[in-house]
C-alpha positions as CSV (number, residue, x, y, z in Angstrom):
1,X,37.7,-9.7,-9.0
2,X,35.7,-7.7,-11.5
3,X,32.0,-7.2,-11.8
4,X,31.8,-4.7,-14.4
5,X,30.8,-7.3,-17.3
6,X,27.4,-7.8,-14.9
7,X,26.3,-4.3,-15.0
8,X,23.0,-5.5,-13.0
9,X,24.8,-6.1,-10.1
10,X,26.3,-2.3,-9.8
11,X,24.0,-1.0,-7.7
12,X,23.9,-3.9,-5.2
13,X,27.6,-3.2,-5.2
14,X,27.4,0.3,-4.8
15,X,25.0,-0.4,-1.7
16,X,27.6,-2.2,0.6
17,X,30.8,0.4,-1.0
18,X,30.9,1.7,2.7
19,X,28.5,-0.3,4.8
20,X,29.6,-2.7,7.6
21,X,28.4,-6.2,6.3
22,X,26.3,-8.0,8.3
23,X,27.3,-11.9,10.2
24,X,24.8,-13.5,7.6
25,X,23.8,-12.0,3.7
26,X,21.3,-14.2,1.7
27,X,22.0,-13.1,-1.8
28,X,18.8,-14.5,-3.8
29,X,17.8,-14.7,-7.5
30,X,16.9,-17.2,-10.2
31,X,20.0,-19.0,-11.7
32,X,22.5,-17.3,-14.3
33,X,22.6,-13.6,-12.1
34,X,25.8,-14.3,-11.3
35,X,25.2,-14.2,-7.9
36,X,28.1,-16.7,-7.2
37,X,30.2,-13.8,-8.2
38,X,28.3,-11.3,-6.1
39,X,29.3,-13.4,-3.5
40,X,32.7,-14.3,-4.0
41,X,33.1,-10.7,-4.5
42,X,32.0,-9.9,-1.2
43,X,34.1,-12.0,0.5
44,X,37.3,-11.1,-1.1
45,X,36.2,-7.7,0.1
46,X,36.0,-8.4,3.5
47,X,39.3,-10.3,3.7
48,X,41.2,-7.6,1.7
49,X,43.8,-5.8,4.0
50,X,43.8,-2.9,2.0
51,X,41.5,0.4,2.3
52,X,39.7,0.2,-1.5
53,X,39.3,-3.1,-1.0
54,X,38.8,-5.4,-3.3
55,X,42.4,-4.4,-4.1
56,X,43.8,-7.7,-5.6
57,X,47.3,-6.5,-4.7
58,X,47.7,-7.5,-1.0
59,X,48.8,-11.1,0.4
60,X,45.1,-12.1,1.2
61,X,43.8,-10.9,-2.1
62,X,46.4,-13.2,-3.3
63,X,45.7,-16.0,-1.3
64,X,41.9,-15.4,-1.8
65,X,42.1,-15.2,-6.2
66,X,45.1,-18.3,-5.5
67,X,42.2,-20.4,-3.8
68,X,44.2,-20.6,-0.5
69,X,42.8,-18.0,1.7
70,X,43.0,-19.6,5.5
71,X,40.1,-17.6,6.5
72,X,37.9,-18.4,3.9
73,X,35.9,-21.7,2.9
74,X,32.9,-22.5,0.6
75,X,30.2,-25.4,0.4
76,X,28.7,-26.0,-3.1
77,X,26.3,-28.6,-3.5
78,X,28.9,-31.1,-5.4
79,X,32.6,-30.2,-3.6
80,X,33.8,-27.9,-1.0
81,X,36.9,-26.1,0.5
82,X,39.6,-28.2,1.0
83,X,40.8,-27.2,4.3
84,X,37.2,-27.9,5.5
85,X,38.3,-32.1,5.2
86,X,40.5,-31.5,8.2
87,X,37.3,-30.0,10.2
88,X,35.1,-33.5,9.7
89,X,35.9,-37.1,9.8
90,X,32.8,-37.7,7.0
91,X,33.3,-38.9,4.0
92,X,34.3,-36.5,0.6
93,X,31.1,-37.1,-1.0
94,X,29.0,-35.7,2.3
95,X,30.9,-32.9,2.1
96,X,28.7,-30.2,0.1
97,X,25.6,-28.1,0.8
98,X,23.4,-30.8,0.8
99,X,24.7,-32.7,3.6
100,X,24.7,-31.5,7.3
101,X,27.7,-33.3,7.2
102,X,29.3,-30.4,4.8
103,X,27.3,-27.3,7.4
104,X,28.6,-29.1,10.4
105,X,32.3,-28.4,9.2
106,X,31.8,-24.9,8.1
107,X,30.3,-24.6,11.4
108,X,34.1,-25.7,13.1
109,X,35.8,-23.4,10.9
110,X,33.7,-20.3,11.3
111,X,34.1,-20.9,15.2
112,X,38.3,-20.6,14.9
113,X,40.0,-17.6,15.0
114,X,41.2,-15.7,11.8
115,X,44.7,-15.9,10.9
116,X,45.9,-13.5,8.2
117,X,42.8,-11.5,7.7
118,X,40.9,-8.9,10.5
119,X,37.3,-11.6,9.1
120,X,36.3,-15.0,8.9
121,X,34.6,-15.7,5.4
122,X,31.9,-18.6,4.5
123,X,29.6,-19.3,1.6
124,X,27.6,-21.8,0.7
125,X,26.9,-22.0,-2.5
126,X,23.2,-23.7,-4.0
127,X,22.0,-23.1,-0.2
128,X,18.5,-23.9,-2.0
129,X,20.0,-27.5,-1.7
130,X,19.8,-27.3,2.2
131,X,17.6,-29.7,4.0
132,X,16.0,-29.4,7.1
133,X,18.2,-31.1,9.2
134,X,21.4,-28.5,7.6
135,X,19.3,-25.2,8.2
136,X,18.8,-26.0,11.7
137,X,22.5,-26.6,12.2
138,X,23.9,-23.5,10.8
139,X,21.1,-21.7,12.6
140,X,22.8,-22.6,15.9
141,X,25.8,-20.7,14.2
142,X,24.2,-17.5,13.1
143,X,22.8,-17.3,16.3
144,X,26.0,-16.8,17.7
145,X,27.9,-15.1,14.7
146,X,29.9,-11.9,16.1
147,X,30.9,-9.0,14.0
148,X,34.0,-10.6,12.4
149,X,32.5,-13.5,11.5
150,X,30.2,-13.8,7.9
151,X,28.2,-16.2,6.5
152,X,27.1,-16.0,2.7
153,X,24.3,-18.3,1.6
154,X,23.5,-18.1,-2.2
155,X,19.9,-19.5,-3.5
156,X,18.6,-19.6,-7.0
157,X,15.0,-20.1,-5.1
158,X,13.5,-17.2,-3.0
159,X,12.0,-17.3,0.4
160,X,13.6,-20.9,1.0
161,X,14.9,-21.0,4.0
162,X,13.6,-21.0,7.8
163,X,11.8,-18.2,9.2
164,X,14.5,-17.9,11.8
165,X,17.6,-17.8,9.2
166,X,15.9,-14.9,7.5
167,X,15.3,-12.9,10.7
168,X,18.9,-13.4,11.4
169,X,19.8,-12.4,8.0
170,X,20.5,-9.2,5.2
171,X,18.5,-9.9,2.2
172,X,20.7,-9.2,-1.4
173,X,17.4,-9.7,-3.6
174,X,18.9,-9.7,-7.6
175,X,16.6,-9.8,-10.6
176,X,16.6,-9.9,-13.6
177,X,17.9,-7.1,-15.6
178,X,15.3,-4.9,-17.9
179,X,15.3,-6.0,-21.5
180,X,17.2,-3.0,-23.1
181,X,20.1,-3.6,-20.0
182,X,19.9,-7.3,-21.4
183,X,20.0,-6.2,-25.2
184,X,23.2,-4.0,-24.3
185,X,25.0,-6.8,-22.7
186,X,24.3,-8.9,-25.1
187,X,25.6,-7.2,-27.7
188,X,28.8,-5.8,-25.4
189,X,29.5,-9.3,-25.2
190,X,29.9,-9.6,-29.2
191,X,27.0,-11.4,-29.7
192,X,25.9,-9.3,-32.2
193,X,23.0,-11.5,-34.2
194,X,21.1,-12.5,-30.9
195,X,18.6,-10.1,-28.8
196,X,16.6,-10.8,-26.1
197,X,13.4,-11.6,-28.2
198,X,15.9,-14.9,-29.3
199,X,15.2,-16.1,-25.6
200,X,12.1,-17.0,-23.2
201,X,11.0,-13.7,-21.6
202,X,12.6,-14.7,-18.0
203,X,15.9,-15.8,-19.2
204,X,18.9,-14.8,-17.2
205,X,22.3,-13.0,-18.7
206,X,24.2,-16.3,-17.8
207,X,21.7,-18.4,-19.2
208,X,21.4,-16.6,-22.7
209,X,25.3,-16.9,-22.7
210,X,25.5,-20.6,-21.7
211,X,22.7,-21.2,-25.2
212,X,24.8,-19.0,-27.5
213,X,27.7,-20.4,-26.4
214,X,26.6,-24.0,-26.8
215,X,24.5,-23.4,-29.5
216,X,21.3,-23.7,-28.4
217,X,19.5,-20.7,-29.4
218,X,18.0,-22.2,-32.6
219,X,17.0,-25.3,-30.7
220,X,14.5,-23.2,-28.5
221,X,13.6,-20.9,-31.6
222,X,12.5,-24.3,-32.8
223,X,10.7,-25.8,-30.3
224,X,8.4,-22.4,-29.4
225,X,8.2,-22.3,-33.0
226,X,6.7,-26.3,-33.4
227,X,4.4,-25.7,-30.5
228,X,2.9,-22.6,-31.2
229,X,1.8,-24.0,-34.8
230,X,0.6,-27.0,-32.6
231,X,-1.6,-24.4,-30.5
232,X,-2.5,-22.8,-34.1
233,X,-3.9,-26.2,-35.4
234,X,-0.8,-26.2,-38.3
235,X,0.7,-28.8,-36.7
236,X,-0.4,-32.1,-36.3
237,X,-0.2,-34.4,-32.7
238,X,2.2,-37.3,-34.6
239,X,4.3,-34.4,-36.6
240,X,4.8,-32.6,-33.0
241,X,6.4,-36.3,-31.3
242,X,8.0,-37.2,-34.2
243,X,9.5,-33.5,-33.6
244,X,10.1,-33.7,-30.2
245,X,11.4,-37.9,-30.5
246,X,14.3,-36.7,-33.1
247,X,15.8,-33.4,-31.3
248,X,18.6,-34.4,-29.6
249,X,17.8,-33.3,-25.3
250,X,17.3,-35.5,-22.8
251,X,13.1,-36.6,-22.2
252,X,13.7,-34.3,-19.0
253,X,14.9,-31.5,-21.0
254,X,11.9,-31.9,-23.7
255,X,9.2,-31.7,-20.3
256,X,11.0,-28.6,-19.6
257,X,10.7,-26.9,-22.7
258,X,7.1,-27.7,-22.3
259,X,6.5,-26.2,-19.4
260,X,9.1,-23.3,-20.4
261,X,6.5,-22.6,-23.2
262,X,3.4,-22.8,-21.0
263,X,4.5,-20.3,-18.5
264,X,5.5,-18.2,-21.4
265,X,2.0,-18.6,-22.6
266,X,0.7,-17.6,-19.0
267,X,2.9,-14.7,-18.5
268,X,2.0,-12.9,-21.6
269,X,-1.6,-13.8,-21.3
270,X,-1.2,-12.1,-17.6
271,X,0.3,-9.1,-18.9
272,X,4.0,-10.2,-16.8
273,X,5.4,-10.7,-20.0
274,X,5.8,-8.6,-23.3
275,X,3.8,-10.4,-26.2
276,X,7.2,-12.5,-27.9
277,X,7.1,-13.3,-31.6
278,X,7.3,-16.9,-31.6
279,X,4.4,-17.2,-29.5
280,X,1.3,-15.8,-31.9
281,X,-1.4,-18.6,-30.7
282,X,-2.6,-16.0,-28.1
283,X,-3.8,-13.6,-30.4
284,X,-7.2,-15.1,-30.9
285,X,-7.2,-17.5,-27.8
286,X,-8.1,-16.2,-24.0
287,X,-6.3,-18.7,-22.1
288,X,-7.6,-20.2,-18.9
289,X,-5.0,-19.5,-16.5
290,X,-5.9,-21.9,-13.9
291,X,-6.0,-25.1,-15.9
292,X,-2.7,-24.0,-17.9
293,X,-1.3,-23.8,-14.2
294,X,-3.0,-26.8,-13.5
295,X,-1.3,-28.6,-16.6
296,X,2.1,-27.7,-15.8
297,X,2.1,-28.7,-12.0
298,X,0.8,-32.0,-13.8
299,X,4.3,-31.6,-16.2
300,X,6.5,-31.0,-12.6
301,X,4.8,-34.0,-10.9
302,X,5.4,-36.0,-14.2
303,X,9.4,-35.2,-13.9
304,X,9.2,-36.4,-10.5
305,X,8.0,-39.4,-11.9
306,X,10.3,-39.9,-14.4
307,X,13.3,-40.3,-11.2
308,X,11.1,-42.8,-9.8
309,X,10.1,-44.9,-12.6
310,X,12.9,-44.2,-15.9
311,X,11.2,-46.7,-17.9
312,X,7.6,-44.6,-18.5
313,X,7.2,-44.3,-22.1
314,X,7.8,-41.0,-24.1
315,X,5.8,-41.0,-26.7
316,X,2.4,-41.8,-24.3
317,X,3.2,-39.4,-22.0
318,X,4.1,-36.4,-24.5
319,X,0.3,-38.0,-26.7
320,X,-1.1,-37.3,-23.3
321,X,0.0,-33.7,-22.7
322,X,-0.1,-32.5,-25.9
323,X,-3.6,-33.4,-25.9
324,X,-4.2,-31.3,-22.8
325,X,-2.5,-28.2,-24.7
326,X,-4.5,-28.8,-27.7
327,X,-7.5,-28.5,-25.4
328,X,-6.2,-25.2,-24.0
329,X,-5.7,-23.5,-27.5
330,X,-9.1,-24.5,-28.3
């Protein structure tokens, strides 16, 4: 498995080269780090039989990249290992890292002995999907976890899990790369016309990728681009919904890019971003940072809404917020 086309994860690799691994790594980072990878990386490392490990050459290499390693399983918050079926009698569908149902098995397999390797490999992927109720059940396991034995847990959200997990726990803390690393991946990755100032100023490698390569980056060009003239006064309240009613995303996707812009907005004005050139309504506004934070927990809570009650209508609820960002520009 190679890493070298996510150069931000070198030194993190470079780190463990000769270290023992610890029973349980949290590998932590907003999504599109490729910290999946990272992980999967890890364990084919541990499993390897070979000195340079990974070496990709031996039998368990083989059975590990073939998908069929016997002392190796993974939860993901839709699927899991197959093998781990034969641990539980619940149904397919419980059987992820959402369920205790899907923790419980890994639990059973982690506990068996290894087979072809010297290690016994787990990782849950989306571990920021964990309840309660699954936390405390794999905590019985880490408790317990002897040296062979590892548990990976992969979370787009930070400082998630229970106090006890993370005492029992390494911490693999990714972030995102600088901007001229990003720039340079960008354009080793061919795509030559696009930079980072094409993207929000947090926007992860794997995310920038996943826009190109869907073709998305003129859509958010567009939309920073409509509601910074909206926060300039060159753009009226009807133009902006009849902007935002005839793009085609999802009404969840259009609160998103609202909020995406506000804690653009919030980051420059804080100095956490650079200034960005689709966002010029700053220049002779000093935003109030508490009731722009206050508007898009308002924009959150609204989301939450929408699961609970599909039928609220779009264009009142984007009247209503726009309203609240006019007042914020003004």
């Amino acid at each position: 498995m190679n890493l070298e086309k996510f150069p931000w994860l070198t030194e993190v690799v470079s780190t463990y080269k000769n270290l023992n691994f610890p029973s349980s790594i949290i590998i932590e980072g907003e999504s599109g780090l490729a910290k999946n990878h990272l992980a999967n990386f890890f364990a084919q490392k541990l499993l390897c039989s070979d000195d340079s490990s990974p070496c990709s050459k031996c039998n368990s290499c083989n059975y590990f990249l073939a998908g069929s390693h016997p002392d190796f399983c993974f939860l993901s918050a839709d699927s899991c290992s197959s093998m781990l079926h034969t641990y539980s009698k619940a149904k397919k569908d419980s059987m992820n890292s959402k369920k205790i149902e899907g923790v419980r098995a890994l639990n059973e397999f982690v506990g068996m002995t290894h087979s072809v390797s010297s290690h016994r490999v787990a990782i849950i992927f989306d571990a920021h999907d964990m309840n309660i109720n699954s936390q405390n059940a794999l905590l019985k396991t880490l408790e317990e976890l002897p040296e062979n034995k590892h548990i990976f847990l992969v979370s787009n959200k930070r400082k998630f899990f229970l106090p006890t997990i993370y005492s029992r726990s390494s911490i693999i803390s990714i972030n995102n790369p600088k901007s001229e690393v990003l720039d340079k991946w960008i354009s080793d990755k061919g795509y030559i016309d696009y930079s980072t100032l094409d993207f929000a100023p947090d926007s992860t490698p794997l995310e920038i990728e996943r826009l190109i390569s869907n073709d998305m980056v003129g859509q958010y060009k567009q939309i920073s681009q409509n509601l910074n003239s909206y926060c300039l006064g060159e753009l009226a309240t009807p133009d902006l919904i009849k902007f935002y009613k005839e793009i085609n995303i999802s009404f969840d996707e259009k609160i998103d890019s609202i909020i995406l812009f506000l804690k653009t907005c919030l980051g420059i004005e804080k100095g956490f971003y650079k200034a960005h050139p689709a966002i010029t309504s700053l220049k002779n506004t000093k935003l109030d940072s508490v009731m722009t934070s206050d508007l898009i927990e308002q924009l959150i809570e609204y989301k939450y809404q929408l699961t609970k009650v599909p039928s609220l209508n779009e264009q009142i609820g984007l009247n209503n917020f726009f309203q609240k960002i006019k007042n914020l520009f003004t």
